[in-house]
N, C-alpha and C positions, 0 to 999 in steps of 0.2 A: 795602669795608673790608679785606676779604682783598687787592687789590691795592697799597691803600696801606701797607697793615702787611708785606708782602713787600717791595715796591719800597724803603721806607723802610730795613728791616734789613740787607737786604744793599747797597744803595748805602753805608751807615754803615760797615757790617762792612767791607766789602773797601774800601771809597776810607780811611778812617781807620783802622780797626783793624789790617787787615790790612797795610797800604803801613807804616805807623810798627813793627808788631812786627818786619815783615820790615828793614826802613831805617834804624829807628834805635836799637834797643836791639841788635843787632851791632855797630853801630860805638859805641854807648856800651861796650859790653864788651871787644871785641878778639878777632876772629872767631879769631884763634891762641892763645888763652889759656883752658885751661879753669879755670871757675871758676863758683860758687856763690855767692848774694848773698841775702840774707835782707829781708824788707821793701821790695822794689823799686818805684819810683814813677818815672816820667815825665810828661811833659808838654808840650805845642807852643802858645806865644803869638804871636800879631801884632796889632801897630796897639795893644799894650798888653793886649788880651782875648787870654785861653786859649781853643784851637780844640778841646782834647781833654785829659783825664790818662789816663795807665794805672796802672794798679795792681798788684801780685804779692807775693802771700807769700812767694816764691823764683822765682829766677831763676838757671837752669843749663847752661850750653853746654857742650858736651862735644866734646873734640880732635879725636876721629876724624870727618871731614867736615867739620867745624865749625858742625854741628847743636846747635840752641839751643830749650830748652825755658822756658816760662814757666807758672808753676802759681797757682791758686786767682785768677785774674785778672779783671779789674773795669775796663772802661773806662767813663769817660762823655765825650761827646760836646756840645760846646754851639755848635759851625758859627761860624762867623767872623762872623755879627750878635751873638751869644750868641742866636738865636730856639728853639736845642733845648736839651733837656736827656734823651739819650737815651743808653742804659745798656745796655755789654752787657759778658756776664759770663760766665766758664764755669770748668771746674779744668783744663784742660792745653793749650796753644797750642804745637805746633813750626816750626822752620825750616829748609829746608835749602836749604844756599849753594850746593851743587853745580846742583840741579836749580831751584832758585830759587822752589820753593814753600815758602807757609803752609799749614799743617792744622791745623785746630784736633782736639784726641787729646779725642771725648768728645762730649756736647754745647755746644751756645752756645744761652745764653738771650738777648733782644735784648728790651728795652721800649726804645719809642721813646713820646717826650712831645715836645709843641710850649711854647714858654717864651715868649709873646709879648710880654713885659714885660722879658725877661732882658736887654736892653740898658738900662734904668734900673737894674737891681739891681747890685752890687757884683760884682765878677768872682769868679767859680764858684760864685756864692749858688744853693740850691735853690728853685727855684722855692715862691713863699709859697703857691699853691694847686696840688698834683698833682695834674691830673685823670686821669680812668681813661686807662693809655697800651695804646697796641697792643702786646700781648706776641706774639713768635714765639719758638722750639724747634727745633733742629735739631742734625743732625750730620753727619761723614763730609765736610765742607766741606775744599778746597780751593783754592786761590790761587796762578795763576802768575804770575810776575812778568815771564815772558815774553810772553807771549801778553795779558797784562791781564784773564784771564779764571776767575771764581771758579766754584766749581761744585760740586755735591753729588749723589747719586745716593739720594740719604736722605727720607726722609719730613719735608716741613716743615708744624708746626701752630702753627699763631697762636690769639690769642684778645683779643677784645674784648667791652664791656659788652655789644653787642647782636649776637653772630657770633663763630663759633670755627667753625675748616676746618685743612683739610690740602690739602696738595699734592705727587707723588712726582718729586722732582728736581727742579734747578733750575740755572739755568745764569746768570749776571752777566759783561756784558761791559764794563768799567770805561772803556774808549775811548769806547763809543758810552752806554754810562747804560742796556743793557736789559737788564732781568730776564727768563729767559724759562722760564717753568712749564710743564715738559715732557711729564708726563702726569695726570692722575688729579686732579683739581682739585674739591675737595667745599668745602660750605660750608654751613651747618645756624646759621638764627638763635635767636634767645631772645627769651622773652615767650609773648605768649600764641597768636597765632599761626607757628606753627612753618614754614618754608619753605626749601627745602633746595633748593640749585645745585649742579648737578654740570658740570664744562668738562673737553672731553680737552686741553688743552692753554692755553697764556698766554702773552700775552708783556708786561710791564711797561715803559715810559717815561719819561723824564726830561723833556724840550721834544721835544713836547708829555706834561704830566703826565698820562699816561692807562693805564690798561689793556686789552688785546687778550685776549677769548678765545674760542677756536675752540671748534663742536658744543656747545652751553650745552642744559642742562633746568633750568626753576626748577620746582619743586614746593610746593604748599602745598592742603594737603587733595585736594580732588575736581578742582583747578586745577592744566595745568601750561604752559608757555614754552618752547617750542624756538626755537632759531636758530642758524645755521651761524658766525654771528661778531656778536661784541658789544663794544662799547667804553664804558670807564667814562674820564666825564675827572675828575679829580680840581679841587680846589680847593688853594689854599696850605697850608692844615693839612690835607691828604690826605683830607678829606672827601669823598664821591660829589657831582659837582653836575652829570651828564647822563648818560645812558647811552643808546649807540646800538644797536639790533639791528639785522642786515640776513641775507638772504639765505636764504630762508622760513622767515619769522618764524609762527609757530605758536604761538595761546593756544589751551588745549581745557579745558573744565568737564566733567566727569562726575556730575551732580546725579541730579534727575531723566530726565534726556536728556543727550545728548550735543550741546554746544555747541564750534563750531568756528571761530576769526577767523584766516586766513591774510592776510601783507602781506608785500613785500618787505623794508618796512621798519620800525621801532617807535625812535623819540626817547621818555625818559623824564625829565622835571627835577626834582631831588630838594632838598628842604633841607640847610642844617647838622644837621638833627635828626634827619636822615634818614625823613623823608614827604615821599610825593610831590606835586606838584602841577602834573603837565602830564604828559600823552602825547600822541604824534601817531604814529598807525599811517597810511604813507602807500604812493604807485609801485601803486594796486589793491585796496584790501580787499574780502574776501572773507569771508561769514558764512555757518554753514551748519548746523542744529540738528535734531537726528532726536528722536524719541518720538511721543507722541499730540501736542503743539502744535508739529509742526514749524515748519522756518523757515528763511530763506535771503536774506543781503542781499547789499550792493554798494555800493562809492561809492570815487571817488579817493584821498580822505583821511578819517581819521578822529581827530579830536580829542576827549581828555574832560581835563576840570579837578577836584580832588580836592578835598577840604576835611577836618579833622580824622580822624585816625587814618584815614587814607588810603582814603577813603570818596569814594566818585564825586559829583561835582552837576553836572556837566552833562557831557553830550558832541555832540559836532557831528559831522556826516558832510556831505562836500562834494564835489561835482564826479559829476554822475551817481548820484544816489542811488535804489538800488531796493530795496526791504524785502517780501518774499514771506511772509506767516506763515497757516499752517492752522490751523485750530480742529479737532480730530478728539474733538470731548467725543460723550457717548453721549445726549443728547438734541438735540442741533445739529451739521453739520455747515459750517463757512464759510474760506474762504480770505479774508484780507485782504491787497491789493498797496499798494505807496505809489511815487510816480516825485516824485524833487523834483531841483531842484539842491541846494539844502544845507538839512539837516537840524538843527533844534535838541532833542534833549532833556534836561529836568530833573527832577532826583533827589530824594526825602527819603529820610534815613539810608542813603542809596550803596546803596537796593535799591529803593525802590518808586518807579517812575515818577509825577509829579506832572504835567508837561505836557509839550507838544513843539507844536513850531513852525517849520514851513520859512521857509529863507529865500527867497525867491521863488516863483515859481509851483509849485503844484504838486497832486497829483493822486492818491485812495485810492481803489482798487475792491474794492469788496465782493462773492464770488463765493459763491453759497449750496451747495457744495458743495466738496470737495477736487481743488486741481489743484496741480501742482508745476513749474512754469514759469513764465514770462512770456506766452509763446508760447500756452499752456492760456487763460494769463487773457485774454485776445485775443480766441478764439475763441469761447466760448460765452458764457451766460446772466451778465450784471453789473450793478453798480450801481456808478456811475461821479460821485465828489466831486471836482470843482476848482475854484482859486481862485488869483486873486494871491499869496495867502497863505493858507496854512491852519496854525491852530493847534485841538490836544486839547487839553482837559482830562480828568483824571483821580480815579478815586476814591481812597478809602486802603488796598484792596487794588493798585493799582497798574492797574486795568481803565478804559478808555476812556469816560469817562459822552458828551462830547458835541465835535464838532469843528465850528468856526467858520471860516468863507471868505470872504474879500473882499480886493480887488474883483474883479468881476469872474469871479462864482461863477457854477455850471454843475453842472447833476446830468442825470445820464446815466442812463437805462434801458436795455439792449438784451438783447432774447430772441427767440433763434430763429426764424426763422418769423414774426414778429412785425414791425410798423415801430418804430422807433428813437423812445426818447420822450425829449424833452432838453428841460431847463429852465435858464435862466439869471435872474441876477435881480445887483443890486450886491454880496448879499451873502448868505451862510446862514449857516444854525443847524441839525446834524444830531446829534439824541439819539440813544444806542448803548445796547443792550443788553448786560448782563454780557457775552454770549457773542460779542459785537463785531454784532448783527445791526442795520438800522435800526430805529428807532419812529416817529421822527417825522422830516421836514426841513423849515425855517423857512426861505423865502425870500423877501427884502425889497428894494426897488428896482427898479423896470420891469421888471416878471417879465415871463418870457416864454417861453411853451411852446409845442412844434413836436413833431407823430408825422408820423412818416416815413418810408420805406423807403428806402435807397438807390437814387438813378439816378430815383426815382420823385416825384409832384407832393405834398408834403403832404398827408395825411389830415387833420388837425386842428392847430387854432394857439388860442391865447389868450395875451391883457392883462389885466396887473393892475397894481394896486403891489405885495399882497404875496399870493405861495402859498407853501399848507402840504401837504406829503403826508404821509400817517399808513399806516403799512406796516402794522396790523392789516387795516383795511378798504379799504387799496388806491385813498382817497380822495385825490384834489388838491383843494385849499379856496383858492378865487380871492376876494378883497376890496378894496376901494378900486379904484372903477370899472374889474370886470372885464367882458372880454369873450373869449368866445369862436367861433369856424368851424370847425365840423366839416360837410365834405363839403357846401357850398353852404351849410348853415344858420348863422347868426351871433346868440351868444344875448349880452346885455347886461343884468346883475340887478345887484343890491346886492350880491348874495353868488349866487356858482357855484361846482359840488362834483360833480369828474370822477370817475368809477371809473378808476381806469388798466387794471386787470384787464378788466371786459365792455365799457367803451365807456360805460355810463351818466352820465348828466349830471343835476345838479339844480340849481336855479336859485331864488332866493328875494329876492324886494323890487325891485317894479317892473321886472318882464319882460319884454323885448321883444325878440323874435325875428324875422328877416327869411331866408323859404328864397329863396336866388335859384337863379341855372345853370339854370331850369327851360323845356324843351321844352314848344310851346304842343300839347294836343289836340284839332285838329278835333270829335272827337266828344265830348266833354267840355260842360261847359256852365259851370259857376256857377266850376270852378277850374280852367280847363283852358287859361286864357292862359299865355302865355310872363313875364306880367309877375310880379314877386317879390310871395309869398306872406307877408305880417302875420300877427301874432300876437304880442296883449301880456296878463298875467296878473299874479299876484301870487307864483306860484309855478310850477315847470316840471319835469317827469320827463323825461327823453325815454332811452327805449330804441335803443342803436343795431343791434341785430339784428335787428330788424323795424322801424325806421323808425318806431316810433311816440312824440306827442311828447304828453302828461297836462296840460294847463293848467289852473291853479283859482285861483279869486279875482279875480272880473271880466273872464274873458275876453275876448277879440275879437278876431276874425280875419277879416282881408280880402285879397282880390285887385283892384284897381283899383276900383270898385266895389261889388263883393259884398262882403257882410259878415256876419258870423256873431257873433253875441253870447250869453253866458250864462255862468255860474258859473263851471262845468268845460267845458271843450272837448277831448276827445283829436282830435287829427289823423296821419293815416299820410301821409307825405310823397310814400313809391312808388306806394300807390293813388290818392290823393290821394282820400282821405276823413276826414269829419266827423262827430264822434260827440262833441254838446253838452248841457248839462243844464244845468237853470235854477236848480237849486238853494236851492230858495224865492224865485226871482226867477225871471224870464220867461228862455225863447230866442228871439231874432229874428232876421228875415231881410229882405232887402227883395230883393223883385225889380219887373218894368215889365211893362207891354202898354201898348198902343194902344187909347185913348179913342175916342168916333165921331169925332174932327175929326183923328186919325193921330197924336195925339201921344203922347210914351212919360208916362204915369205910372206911379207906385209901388204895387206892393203890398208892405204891410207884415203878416209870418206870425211871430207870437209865439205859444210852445208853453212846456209843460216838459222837452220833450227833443227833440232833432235826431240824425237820422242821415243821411247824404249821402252815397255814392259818384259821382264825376264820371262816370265814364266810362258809368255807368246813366244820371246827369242825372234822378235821382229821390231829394225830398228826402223822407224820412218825420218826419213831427211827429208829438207824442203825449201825453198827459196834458192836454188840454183845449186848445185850438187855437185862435186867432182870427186870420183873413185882412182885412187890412182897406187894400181899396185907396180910391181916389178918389170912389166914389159907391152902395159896398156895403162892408158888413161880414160875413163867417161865420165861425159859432160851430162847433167841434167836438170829438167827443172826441179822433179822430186823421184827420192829415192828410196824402193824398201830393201832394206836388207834382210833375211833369213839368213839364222844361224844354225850350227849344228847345238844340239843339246850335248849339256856334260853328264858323264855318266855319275858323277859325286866320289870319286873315288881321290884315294892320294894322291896317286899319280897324276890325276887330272886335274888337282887343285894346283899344282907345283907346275904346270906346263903355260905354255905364251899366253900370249890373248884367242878371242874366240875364234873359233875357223866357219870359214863363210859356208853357210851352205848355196845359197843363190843370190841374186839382186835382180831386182824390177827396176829398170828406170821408166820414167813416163817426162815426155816432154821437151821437146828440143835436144833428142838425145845423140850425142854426137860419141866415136868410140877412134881412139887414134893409137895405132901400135910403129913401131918403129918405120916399118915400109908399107901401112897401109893404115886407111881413114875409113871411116863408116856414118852415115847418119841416120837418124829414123825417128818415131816417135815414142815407138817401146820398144824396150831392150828386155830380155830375160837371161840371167846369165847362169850358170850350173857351173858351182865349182869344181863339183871333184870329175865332171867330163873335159874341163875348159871351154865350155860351149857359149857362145852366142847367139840367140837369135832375134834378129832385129826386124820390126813390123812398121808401119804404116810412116805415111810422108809422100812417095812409098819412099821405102830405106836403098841406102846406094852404099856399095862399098867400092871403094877408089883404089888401085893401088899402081904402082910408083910404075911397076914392068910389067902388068897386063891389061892396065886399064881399068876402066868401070863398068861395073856390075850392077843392075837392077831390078828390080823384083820385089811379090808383095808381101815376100817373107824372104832373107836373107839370113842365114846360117851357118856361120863357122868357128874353125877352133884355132884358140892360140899355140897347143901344142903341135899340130899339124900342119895347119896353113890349109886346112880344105876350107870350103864355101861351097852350100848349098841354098839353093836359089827357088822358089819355089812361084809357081804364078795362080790366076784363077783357074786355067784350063785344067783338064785331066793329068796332061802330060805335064810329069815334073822335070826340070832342066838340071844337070848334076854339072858343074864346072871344077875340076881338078886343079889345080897350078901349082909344081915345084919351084920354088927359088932355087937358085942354086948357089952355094955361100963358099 
């Protein structure tokens, strides 16, 4: 406005005012004549239309020099369309002929008006609607006639409905159309927001309609504008319709912090009504904000679009976008980075963020503590969101509730010390705490998690269709046929639920687990093959710091043919032991011996609980015990089994289950064969003799066609049918009996 209302006055003044006072009211007088005239009037027509009138209450040239004065003087201006109708006016204007200048003796007041109708109206009609025109003020003005060049060393103030300024000196050069504002260029608007410009210098243009001004500050409130040079381009009625800044361009807010956007350069596009609606701060920006929420961006361009009473609704940032902002509140401490190509965000009422949305790929790390680089964030402890696309939404305080990723989403764990935990999936879903921390993150579409160290083989991997991590409990929640491998073991439930903190896992609805990678142990027995380890439950714990794996709900666990059944089963994978419980239902076992004709049959050992370490090859049963192979059964309270070891070979891997070597029973032990019964307290049984010998109670063996037998040691074989009988005395008793069949 202060450009156009300069530019306009003095191109009026000195191309009309000035050239006809000097040009043609001398020779209307007679530069050798002095003489006085009262009511003087002039005026210049073409094409039929008046280009100008002047006016004067008197009019007096005086002989000596031939210096001509004109008083109480009143031009108006209507330009050869008739498109103005502008007015300037002052009490004293001189001439002199010798040195060929105009001076106006005093001030010139100057309103300039646009008349965009004045070619329909009647010649020198007043325009039927005034609207508010630019007024300027000035004095000390003069006008060579030599040089073309008008000039004042005077203080000039204009003033308009929305803006009134000053400027000190001024210089018009009527050849080339430039005004050039020489020092001290203020400008102070109206209304409610108050905003004040200060320029050392200007310079105004005709083609191109614009104005130039060096070292600019705009001011308004706790906001302020610098730049080394700024260009306002004007429109036909002198309105602003762009404004260019260049050459470190500088916005600063002093709020609660100090907010800082440096650019090379800043385009602004303004209305007829003067509100804006477009900036582009481009050539680097530069963001940079101190206090407790610090903060620090980047990107090549920066675009926002305005909407009523010059209130922001969106802005874009393009080309390299990076956004660094710290959380330093007094119960959380977190940095949040963001890396895109282009940046969208949106406004309600030009202050509270409502959402934002990159445009292409792009990536937010969450650092649970304050770091102030890029470079910082790199290096330690993050949490790492990307996506084809990510867009926030936002609360109505303007805080981050949740950001959505797809395609092609990726969330990233890395700490120290630690392997690399990375999930990907088609798409996510991550809820944000007030203070920007995570709660929760949704990921939907062939998820797929991998821990891993760099340079190193995978720790752990799983399948889903969709995982959840919940940042209270440090859970991952796998659904729609997931599966997971951690370190040779592969679990597949309806539902799996990782600790990402200790390594724990749980597993629920139809479990089935398979350890494979496993080394065969020669001296092992029932688990000690090379071949992969079964186990399927209804539910699964497994600890991974001891290796130990809780199954419950129908267990069963096998190696090639061992098997292991009952309620609960704990298994430790590194000792490779078994610890089952029947839990109102039985535990069993099956293992083999050798019948009298060589061949392997089964013994089948159901108890209420099992415990078995391989590398002993002693299985302990307990809570009432029944062995029941092919032509005996015993009863006990608890039972150890002894097996034979494998020797680890092929062939040994690929053969039944394990072959007994002995059993202890203790306890209520009862032993029943087709045509005979046995009781005692301890049983020891030797499988490859077929031997029994049964101790204390004392033991009795019954049978069907000789009767009963007593003694405090009782001894015999299922493959013979002998019984040896043994008492305290010296003498041993040896009792014989054939059946005959």
């Amino acid at each position: 406005m202060l450009v156009a209302a300069v530019a306009a006055g003095f191109y009026f003044y000195a191309k009309w005012q000035v050239r006809n006072v000097r040009d043609r009211i001398p020779k209307a007088l007679g530069v050798d004549i002095q003489q006085s005239t009262e009511g003087f009037s002039l005026s210049k027509s073409e094409g039929g239309r008046t280009l100008f009138t002047v006016k004067a209450s008197k009019a007096v040239q005086y002989k000596t020099g031939g210096r001509a004065e004109l008083r109480d003087v009143s031009i108006v201006v209507y330009g050869r369309d008739s498109s103005r109708y502008d007015r300037i006016y002052g009490s004293r204007f001189a001439y002199d002929p010798q040195e060929q200048t105009v001076s106006a003796l005093g001030e010139v007041e100057i309103d300039l008006e646009a008349n965009v109708a004045g070619a329909a109206l009647p010649d020198q009609a007043v325009p039927k609607q005034l609207k508010n025109p630019v007024h300027l003020r000035t004095s000390g003005l003069v006008f060579s006639q030599k040089t073309g060049i008008a000039e004042t060393d005077k203080e000039i103030a204009f003033q308009i409905p929305q803006m009134s300024g000053t400027a000190q000196g001024a210089t018009y050069d009527s050849h080339t159309n430039v005004l050039t504002l020489r020092s001290t260029i203020r400008l102070n608007t109206t209304g409610e927001k108050q905003i004040a410009v200060v320029a050392a210098r200007g310079k105004i243009t005709k083609d191109p309609r614009q104005a130039q001004l060096e070292k600019v500050n705009l001011a308004e409130g706790a906001r302020t504008i610098d730049a080394e040079r700024v260009v306002l381009n004007f429109r036909d009625d002198n309105s602003v319709e762009h404004i260019t800044a260049t050459g470190g361009v500088r916005i600063q807010n002093r709020g609660e912090q100090l907010t800082e956007v440096n650019a090379p350069r800043a385009d602004l596009e303004i209305t007829a009504g003067n509100t804006l609606t477009r900036a582009v701060l481009s050539g680097g920006v530069r963001m940079n904000a101190s206090g407790p929420n610090s903060a620090q961006g980047s990107a090549g361009k920066l675009l926002a679009n305005f909407g009523p009473k010059n209130t922001i609704t969106k802005l874009r940032a393009v080309d390299d976008v990076k956004l660094l902002q710290a959380n330093g509140g007094a119960t959380s401490k977190q940095t949040v980075a963001m890396e895109t190509a282009a940046l969208d965000l949106h406004f309600v009422n030009g202050r509270v963020l409502d959402g934002a949305e990159s445009d292409g790929a792009a990536q937010v790390t969450l650092v649970p503590h304050i770091v102030n680089s890029f470079e910082e964030v790199a290096a330690g402890e993050r949490r790492v969101l990307s996506a084809g696309k990510l867009t926030a939404n936002f609360d109505k305080n303007g805080r981050p509730e949740n950001i959505v990723g797809k395609p092609d989403a990726k969330v990233a764990f890395y700490t120290p010390g630690q392997p690399n935990r990375i999930s990907t999936s088609r798409e996510l879903v991550a809820k944000l705490q007030p203070s920007g921390g995570l709660t929760t993150v949704e990921q939907q579409g062939e998820f797929k998690y991998l821990e891993q160290s760099p340079g190193a083989a995978p720790v752990r991997t799983a399948t889903a269709d969709r995982g959840t991590y919940t940042a209270a409990s440090e859970l991952i929640t796998l659904s729609g046929n997931p599966r997971v491998v951690d370190q040779g073991l592969s679990i597949s439930a309806d539902n799996i639920r990782l600790n990402r903190k200790t390594g724990e896992g749980f597993a629920q609805g139809d479990v089935k687990t398979t350890y494979s990678e496993l080394r065969a142990q020669p001296g092992g027995a029932m688990l000690a093959s090379g071949e992969p380890i079964h186990v399927t439950s209804e539910t699964l714990a497994v600890e991974r710091k001891t290796s130990v794996a809780k199954y419950s709900g129908g267990s069963r666990l096998w190696q090639g043919a061992n098997i292991v059944e009952g309620s609960a089963i704990e298994f430790d994978r590194d000792r490779r032991s078994v610890v089952a419980q029947g839990g109102g239902k039985r535990v069993s076992c099956v293992f083999v011996q050798q019948d009298k004709a060589g061949r392997q049959t089964p013994v089948v050992i159901t108890a209420a609980r099992l415990s078995y370490v391989d590398h002993q090859r002693r299985a302990f049963f307990g809570g009432g015990v029944i062995a029941k192979g092919a032509d005996v059964t015993v009863n006990a309270d608890q039972v150890e089994v002894v097996l034979q070891p494998r020797d680890g070979g092929a062939k040994q891997e690929s053969e039944g289950p394990s072959q007994l070597n002995s059993i202890i029973a203790s306890g209520h032990v009862s032993i029943q064969q087709p045509s005979r019964r046995a009781t005692g307290e301890k049983l020891v049984y030797t499988a490859d003799e077929s031997k029994f010998v049964l101790t204390g109670g004392p033991p009795l063996v019954a049978d069907a066609q000789r009767g009963t037998i007593r003694g405090e040691s009782l001894t015999f074989y299922s493959r013979d049918d002998r019984v040896l009988v043994e008492s305290s005395g010296n003498t041993r008793t040896v009792t014989r009996t054939r059946v005959s069949r």
